[in-house]
ZAMARGU-4260 file (C-alpha; in steps of 0.2 Angstrom, whole numbers, plus 5000, padded with zeros to 4 digits):
<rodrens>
0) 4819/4994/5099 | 4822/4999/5117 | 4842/5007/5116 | 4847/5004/5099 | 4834/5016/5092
5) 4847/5029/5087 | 4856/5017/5076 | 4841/5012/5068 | 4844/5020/5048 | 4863/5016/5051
10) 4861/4999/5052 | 4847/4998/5041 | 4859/5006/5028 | 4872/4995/5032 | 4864/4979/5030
15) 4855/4980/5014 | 4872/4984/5005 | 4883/4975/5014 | 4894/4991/5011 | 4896/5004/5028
20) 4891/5020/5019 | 4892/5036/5026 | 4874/5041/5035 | 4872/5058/5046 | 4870/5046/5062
25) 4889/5043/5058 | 4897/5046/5074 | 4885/5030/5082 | 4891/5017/5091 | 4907/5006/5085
30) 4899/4988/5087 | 4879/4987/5083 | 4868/4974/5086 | 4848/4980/5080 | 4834/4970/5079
35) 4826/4975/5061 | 4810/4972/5051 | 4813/4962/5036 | 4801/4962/5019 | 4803/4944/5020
40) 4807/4939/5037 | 4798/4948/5051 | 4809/4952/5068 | 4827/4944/5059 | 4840/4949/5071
45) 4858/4955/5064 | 4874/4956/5070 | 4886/4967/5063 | 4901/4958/5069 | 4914/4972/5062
50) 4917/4992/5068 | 4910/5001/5057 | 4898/4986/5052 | 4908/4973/5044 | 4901/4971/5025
55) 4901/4952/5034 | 4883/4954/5043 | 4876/4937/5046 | 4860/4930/5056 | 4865/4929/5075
60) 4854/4922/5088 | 4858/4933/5103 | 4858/4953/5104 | 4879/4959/5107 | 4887/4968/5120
65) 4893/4986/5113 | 4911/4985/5112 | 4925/4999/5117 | 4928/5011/5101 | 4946/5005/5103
70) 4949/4989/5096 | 4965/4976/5098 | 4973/4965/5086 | 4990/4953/5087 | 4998/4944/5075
75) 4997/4926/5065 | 5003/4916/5053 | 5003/4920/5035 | 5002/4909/5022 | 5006/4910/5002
80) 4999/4903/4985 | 5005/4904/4968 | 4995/4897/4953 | 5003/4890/4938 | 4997/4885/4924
85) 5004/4869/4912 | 5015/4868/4896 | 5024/4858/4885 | 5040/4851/4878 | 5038/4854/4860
90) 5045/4837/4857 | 5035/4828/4867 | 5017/4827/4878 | 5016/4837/4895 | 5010/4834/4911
95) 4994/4837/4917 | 4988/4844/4932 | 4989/4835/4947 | 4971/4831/4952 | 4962/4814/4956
100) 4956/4808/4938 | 4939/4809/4942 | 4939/4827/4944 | 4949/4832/4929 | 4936/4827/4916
105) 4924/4838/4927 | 4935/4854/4926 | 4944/4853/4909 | 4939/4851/4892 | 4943/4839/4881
110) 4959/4841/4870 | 4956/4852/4854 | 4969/4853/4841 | 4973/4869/4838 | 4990/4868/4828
115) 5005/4861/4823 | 5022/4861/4834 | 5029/4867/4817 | 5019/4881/4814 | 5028/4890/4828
120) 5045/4897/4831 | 5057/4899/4845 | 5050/4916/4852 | 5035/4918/4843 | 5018/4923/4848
125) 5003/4917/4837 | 4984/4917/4842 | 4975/4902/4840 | 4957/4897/4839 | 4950/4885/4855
130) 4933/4887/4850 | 4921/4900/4840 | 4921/4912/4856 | 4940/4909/4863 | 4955/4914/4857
135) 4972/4909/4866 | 4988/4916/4865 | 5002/4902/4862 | 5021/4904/4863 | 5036/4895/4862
140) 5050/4898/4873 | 5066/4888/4876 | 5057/4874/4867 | 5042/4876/4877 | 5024/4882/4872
145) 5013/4890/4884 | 4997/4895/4883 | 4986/4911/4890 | 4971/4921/4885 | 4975/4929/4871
150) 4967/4946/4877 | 4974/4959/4890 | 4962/4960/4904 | 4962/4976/4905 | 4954/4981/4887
155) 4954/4968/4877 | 4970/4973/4868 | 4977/4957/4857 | 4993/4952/4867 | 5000/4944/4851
160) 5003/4960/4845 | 5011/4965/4859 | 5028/4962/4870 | 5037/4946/4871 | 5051/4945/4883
165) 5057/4930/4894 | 5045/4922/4902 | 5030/4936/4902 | 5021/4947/4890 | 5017/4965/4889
170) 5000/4974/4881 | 5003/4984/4868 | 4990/4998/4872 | 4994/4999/4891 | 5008/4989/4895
175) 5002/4979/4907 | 5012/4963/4908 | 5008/4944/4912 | 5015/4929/4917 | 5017/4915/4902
180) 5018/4901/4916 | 5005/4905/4927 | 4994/4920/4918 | 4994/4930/4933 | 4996/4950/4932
185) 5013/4958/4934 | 5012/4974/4930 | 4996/4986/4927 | 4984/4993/4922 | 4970/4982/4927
190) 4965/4969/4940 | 4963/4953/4933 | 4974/4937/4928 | 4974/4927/4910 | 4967/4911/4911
195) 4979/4895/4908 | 4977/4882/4895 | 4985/4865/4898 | 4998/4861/4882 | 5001/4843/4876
200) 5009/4839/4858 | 5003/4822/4849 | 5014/4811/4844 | 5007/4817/4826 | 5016/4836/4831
205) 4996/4842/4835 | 4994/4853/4848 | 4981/4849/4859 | 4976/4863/4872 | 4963/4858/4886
210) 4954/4872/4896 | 4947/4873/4912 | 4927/4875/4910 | 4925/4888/4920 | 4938/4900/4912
215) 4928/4897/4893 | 4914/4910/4898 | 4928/4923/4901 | 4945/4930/4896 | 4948/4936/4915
220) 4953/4925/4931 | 4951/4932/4947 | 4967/4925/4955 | 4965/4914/4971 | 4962/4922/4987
225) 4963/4915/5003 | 4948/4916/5015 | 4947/4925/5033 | 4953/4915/5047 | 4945/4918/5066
230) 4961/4913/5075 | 4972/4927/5063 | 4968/4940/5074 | 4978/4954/5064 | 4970/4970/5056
235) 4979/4978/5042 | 4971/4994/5035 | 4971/5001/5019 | 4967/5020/5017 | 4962/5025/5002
240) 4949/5020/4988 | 4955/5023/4972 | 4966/5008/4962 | 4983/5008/4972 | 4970/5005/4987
245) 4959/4992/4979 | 4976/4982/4969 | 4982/4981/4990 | 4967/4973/4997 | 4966/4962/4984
250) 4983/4956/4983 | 4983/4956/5002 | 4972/4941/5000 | 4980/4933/4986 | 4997/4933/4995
255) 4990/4922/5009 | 4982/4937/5023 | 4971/4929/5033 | 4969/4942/5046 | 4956/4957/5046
260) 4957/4967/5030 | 4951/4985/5030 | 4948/4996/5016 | 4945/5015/5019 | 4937/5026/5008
265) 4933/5047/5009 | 4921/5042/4993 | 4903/5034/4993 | 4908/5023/4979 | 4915/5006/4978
270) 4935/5008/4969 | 4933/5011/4951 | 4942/5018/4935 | 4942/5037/4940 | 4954/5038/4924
275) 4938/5037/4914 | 4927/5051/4921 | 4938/5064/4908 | 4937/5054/4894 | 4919/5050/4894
280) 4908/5062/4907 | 4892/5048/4903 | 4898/5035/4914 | 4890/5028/4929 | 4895/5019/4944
285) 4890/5001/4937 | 4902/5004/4923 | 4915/5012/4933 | 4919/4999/4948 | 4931/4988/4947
290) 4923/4976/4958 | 4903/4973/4964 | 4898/4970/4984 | 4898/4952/4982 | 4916/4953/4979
295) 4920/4962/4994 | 4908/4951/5004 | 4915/4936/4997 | 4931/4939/5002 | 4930/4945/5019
300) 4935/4964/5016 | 4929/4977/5022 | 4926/4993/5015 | 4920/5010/5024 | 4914/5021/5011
305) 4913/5040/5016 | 4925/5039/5028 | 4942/5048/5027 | 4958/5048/5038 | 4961/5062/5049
310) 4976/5058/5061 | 4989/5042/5061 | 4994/5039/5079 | 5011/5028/5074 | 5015/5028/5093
315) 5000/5019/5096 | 4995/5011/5077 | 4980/5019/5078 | 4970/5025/5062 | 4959/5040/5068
320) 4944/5040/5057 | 4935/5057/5051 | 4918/5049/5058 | 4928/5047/5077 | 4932/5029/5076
325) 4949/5023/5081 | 4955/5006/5074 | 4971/4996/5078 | 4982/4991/5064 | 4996/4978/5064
330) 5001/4986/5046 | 4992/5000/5036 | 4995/5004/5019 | 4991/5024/5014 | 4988/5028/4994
335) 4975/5044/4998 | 4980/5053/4983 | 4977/5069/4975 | 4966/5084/4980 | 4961/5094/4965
340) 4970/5113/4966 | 4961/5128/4966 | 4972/5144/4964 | 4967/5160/4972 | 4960/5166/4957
345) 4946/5181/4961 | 4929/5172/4959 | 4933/5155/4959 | 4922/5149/4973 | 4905/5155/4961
350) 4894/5143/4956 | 4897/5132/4939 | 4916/5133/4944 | 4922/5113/4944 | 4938/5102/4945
355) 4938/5086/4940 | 4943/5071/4950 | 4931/5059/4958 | 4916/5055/4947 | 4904/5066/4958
360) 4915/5079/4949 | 4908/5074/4931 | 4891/5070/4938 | 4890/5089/4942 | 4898/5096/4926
365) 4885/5085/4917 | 4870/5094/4924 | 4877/5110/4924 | 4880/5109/4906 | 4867/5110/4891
370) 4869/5113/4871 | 4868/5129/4875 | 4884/5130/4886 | 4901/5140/4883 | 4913/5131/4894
375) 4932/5135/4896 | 4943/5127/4903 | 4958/5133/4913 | 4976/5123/4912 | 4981/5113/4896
380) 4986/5096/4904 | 4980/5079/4902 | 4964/5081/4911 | 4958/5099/4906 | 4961/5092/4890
385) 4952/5076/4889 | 4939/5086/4897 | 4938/5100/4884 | 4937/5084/4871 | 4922/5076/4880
390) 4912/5092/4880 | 4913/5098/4864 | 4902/5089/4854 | 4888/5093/4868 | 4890/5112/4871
395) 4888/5128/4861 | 4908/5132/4863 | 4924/5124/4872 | 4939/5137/4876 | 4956/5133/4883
400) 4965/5143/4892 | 4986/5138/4894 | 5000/5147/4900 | 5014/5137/4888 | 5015/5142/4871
405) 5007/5124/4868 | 4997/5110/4877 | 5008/5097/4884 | 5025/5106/4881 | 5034/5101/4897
410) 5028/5082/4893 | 5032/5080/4875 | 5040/5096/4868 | 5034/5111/4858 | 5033/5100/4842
415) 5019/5086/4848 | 5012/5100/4856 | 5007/5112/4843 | 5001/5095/4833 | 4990/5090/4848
420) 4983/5109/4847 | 4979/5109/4829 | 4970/5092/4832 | 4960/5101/4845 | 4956/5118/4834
425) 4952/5104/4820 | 4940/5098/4834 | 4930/5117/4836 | 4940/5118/4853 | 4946/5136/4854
430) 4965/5137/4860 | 4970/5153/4870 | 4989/5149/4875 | 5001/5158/4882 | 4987/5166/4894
435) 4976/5164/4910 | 4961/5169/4918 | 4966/5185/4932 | 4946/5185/4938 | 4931/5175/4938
440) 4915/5186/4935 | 4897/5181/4942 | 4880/5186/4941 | 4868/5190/4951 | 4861/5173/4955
445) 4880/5170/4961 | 4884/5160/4945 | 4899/5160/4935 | 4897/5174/4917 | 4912/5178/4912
450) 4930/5176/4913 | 4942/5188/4912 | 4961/5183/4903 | 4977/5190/4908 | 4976/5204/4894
455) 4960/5210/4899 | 4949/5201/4887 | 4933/5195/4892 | 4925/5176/4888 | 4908/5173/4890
460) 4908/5158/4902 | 4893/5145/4909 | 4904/5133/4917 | 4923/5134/4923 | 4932/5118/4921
465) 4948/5118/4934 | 4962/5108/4930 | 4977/5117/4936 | 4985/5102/4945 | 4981/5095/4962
470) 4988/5094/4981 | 4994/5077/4989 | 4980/5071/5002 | 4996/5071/5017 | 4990/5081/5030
475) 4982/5069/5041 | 5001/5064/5044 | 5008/5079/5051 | 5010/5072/5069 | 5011/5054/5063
480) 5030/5053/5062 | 5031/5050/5045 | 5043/5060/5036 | 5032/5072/5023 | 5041/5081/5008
485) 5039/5101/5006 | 5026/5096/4991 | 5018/5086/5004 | 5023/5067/4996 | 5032/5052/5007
490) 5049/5045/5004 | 5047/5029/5003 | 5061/5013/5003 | 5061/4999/4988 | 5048/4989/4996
495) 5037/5005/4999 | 5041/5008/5018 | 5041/5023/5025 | 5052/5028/5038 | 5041/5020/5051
500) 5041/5002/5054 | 5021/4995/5047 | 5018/5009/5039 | 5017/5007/5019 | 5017/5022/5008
505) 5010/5020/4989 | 5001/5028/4974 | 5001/5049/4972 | 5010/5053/4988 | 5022/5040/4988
510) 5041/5048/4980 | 5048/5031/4976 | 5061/5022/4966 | 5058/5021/4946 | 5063/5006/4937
515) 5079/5014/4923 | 5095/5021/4921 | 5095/5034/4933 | 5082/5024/4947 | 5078/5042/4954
520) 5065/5045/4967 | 5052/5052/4961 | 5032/5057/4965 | 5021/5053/4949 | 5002/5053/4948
525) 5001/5038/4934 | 4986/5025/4936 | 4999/5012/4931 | 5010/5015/4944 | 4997/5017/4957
530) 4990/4999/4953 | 5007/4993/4953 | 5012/5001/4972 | 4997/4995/4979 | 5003/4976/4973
535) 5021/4978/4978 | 5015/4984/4996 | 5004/4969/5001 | 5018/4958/4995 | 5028/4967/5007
540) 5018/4967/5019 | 5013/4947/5020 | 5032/4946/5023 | 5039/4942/5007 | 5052/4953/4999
545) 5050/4962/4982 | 5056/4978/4977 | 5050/4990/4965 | 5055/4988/4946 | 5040/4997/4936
550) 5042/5007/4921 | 5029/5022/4922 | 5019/5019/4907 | 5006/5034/4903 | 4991/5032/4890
555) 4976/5045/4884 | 4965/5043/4872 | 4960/5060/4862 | 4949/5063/4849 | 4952/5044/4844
560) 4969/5047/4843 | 4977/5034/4857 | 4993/5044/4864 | 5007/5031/4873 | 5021/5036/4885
565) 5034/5028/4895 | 5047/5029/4905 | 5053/5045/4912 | 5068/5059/4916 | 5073/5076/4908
570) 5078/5078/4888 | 5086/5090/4877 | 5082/5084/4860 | 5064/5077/4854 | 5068/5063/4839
575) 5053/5061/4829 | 5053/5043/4818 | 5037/5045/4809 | 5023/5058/4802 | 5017/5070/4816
580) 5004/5076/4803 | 4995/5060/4801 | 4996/5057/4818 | 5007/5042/4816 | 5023/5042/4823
585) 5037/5037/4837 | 5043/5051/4849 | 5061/5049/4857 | 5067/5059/4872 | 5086/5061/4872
590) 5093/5067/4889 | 5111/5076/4889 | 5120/5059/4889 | 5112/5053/4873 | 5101/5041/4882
595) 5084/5037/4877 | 5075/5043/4895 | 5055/5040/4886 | 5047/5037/4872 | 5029/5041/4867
600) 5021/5037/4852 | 5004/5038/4842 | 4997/5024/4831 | 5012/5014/4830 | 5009/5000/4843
605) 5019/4990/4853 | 5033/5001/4850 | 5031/5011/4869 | 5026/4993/4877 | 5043/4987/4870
610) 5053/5002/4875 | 5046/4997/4893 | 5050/4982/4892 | 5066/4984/4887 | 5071/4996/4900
615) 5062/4984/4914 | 5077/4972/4909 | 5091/4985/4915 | 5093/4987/4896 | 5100/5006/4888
620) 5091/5014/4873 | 5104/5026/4864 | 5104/5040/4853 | 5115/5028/4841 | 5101/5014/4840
625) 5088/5028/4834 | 5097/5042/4825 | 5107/5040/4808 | 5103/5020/4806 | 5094/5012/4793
630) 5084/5004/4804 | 5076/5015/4819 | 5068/5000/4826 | 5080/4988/4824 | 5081/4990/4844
635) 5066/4980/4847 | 5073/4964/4843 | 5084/4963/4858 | 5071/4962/4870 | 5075/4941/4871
640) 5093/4943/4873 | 5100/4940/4887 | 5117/4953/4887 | 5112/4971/4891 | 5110/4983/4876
645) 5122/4998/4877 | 5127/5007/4864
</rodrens>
């Protein structure tokens, strides 16, 4: 193997995955070209034709020259595509899609009658049956009828029991939002489009709704992505893994990039749902990612997993990587997230001492953990708890440990707050509030025993569970140019610039504009709003011009009780409309002006997914729609009106 003998095991690694993983030869040469033994094909030679080895490996006939570590890259043309889907008049046939004959009755089904044009009215939603497996989602609007899949992408959720405004739909679980004319995603969470149905009406009244074969074996649609072109000599970089990352790169492509696409990530895992790993600790990577190799491959983009960013040379538009490597970028968007926070606690560098953030977190509580086990768990917020939930049915004991009087006080007042901490000692979760730990005592085997509260009492403990907030992952910018807040986030513009031309900032770290009343900058951690920054970056960034109008939508799911928030903003009053102790009511958050700044709701769906709707439209919730009115949800018929709601 002559000189290429020291990159032997990295390209090995590299091209049985497709994937650049990280390997303890990682520092190795930029460009490799290795002759290797293959099971099936003795002596194949392989040419990783990207730094950090391309997840595009292909046969090549001749060995490569090793390339500089710096690499150039100028600019191209970029392209556009946007699907639609077909709909009808309801007072006559519509049109279908504009391919030769003879490859429509390849593609489509035949016409199935699934209805009457009278059986639907202006601005109604109704879920019809296409078949024994399919349902679709059909509405009429402006005396048009569309038709979608009639579940979210993202879990299934019914969409005819969720949001209707003009033009799109909302999911009543997670808000997510679609497109009625083309079924493409609007808003998240989730990755995937609805599949279209093409709508003619008989001159009978029948509707008659043809599908295209290929969407029947799913409710998903991947939406159309362009492929890599040689001549586009642009790189654009995205750093950072997680779903603001992976929404960028995939929309990247769908918005017409051609160039070279780059997806950095510090973890050794393809993107996936790191929202899960609280909720349910018994999840592996297979049910976690949101996408397989194949995808990546497919696509042309490539990911370098266990490989973090540790300097941003704006002068230059350089990305210098934690491994050494130095890329060019023409653009680079950066969503790196959150850091989990240790506080300077005595003892809490012992063994059995975890946060929880990325799913080799979980993985280590899991085998830490036995029936046996007395965990506690430090910090009463969303992930401490969801965590405390998860672990009780498998241990001896849960504990949580909380400063505020009750959990979740600062986000939904002392009165959700004491009902969520009844659900939990309902659950054999033991709540210590209005307390902390002041040590973290060990053993001998340097494990953790024992914690000790802030009045001096003592808990037997096996495993600490940390979740006492996080830090922003920013400091690989300090001599980048880019302007960094105190609590380490980046201001960012409407279109999610920083204040250095190419530069993107999204996700975590990003202070943006809010979509409401106020349209305050703000820094939120919301998996929503991650998903939606990474899509209104690589809009941006293929040179269209969109601006940021999201609603943060929040959701959890405790004890089965499935807890919905959006919006956001300060309140004095808390107007409950509902039974908090059935766990079935609508929260209202009243700021000082007596405008509705949130609502957050339990078993009373699609009430939140309207209210963000609602607030998407520039429309104003007040405390006179809500609050001495026969009807407290008389409000949610105005979402289809066209004059602003003031009141």
């Amino acid at each position: 193997m002559g000189m290429w003998q020291p990159c032997y095991r990295q390209a090995l690694n590299l091209t049985k995955t497709g994937i650049l993983r990280r390997t303890a030869r990682a520092r190795l040469l930029p460009l490799i070209s290795v002759q290797i033994e293959h099971e099936n094909e003795p002596h194949r030679r392989l040419h990783c034709l990207h730094t950090m080895g391309s997840i595009n490996c292909k046969e090549y006939k001749t060995t490569g020259n090793v390339t500089p570590q710096k690499e150039q890259s100028t600019g191209g043309a970029v392209g556009s595509y946007q699907s639609k889907c077909n709909s009808s008049s309801a007072s006559s046939s519509g049109n279908k899609d504009s391919m030769p004959v003879e490859q429509e009755a390849v593609e489509y089904t035949d016409p199935v009658a699934v209805c009457n044009v009278s059986d639907l009215k202006e601005n109604e939603m109704k879920q019809v049956d296409f078949d024994e497996d399919t349902r679709v989602l059909l509405v009429k609007q402006k005396g048009r009828l569309q038709a979608v899949g009639a579940k979210c992408t993202h879990f299934g959720a019914p969409l005819h029991t969720g949001a209707l405004s003009q033009g799109r739909v909302r999911c009543p679980w997670h808000g997510a939002c679609f497109s009625l004319e083309t079924g493409d995603i609007e808003d998240f969470p989730g990755l995937d489009s609805l599949p279209c149905y093409n709508v003619e009406v008989s001159s009978e009244g029948q509707v008659l709704l043809r599908a295209k074969r290929s969407d029947l074996a799913t409710s998903k649609r991947v939406k159309n992505m362009v492929a890599r072109k040689p001549e586009d000599q642009r790189c654009f970089i995205v750093v950072g893994g997680g779903p603001s990352g992976a929404v960028c790169a995939e929309t990247l492509r769908q918005e017409g990039y051609t160039g070279r696409l780059i997806l950095v990530s510090r973890e050794n895992y393809l993107p996936y749902d790191r929202i899960k790993i609280s909720k349910s600790m018994n999840l592996d990577i297979e049910q976690l990612r949101f996408r397989d190799e194949a995808f990546y491959q497919q696509h042309d983009i490539e990911v370098w997993l266990g490989v973090g960013a540790s300097q941003l040379d704006t002068a230059q538009k350089e990305l210098h990587c934690s491994n050494g490597y130095v890329v060019k970028y023409d653009k680079i968007y950066i969503a790196t997230g959150c850091s989990s926070f240790r506080p300077p606690i005595p003892g809490v560098s012992l063994n059995n001492v975890k946060t929880i953030r990325e799913l080799d977190d979980t993985k280590s509580i899991v085998a830490a953990v036995g029936e046996a086990s007395r965990v506690v768990c430090l910090g009463a917020s969303f992930i401490a708890l969801e965590a405390a939930a998860a672990l009780v049915s498998k241990v001896a004991s849960v504990t949580v440990v909380g400063r505020d009087t009750v959990p979740l006080k600062a986000a939904f007042g002392e009165q959700i707050g004491r009902r969520v901490a009844k659900l939990f000692e309902d659950n054999k979760v033991h709540m210590r509030m209005e307390s902390g730990i002041s040590e973290v005592i060990g053993d001998d085997s340097g494990n953790v025993a024992e914690v000790q509260l802030a009045d001096g009492t003592r808990l037997p403990c096996d495993l600490l569970i940390l979740g006492t907030g996080s830090t922003l992952n920013t400091q690989f910018l300090a001599k980048s140019g880019v302007r960094i807040n105190r609590n380490g986030s980046v201001d960012v513009t409407d279109f999610l610039e920083s204040n250095v031309p190419d530069v993107y900032v999204g996700g975590d770290i990003a202070n943006a504009h809010i979509h409401g009343l106020a349209h305050e900058r703000v820094n939120i951690g919301h998996y929503q709003l991650a998903q939606y920054h990474g899509r209104i970056a690589a809009i941006n960034m293929c040179g269209s011009v969109k601006k940021l109008e999201a609603v943060p939508f929040f959701f959890t799911m405790i004890f089965g009780k499935g807890i919905r928030y959006a919006g956001h903003g300060s309140y004095k009053d808390v107007i409950i409309d509902g039974s908090l102790e059935d766990f079935k009511f609508v929260a209202y958050f009243v700021n000082e002006a007596d405008t509705v700044t949130a609502v957050a709701s339990v078993g009373r769906d699609p009430i939140v997914a309207q209210f963000a709707e609602l607030i998407s439209q520039g429309k104003c919730l007040g405390r006179g729609h809500i609050e001495n009115v026969e009807d407290r949800q008389a409000w949610t018929t105005k979402l289809l009106e066209p004059l602003p709601l003031v009141r």
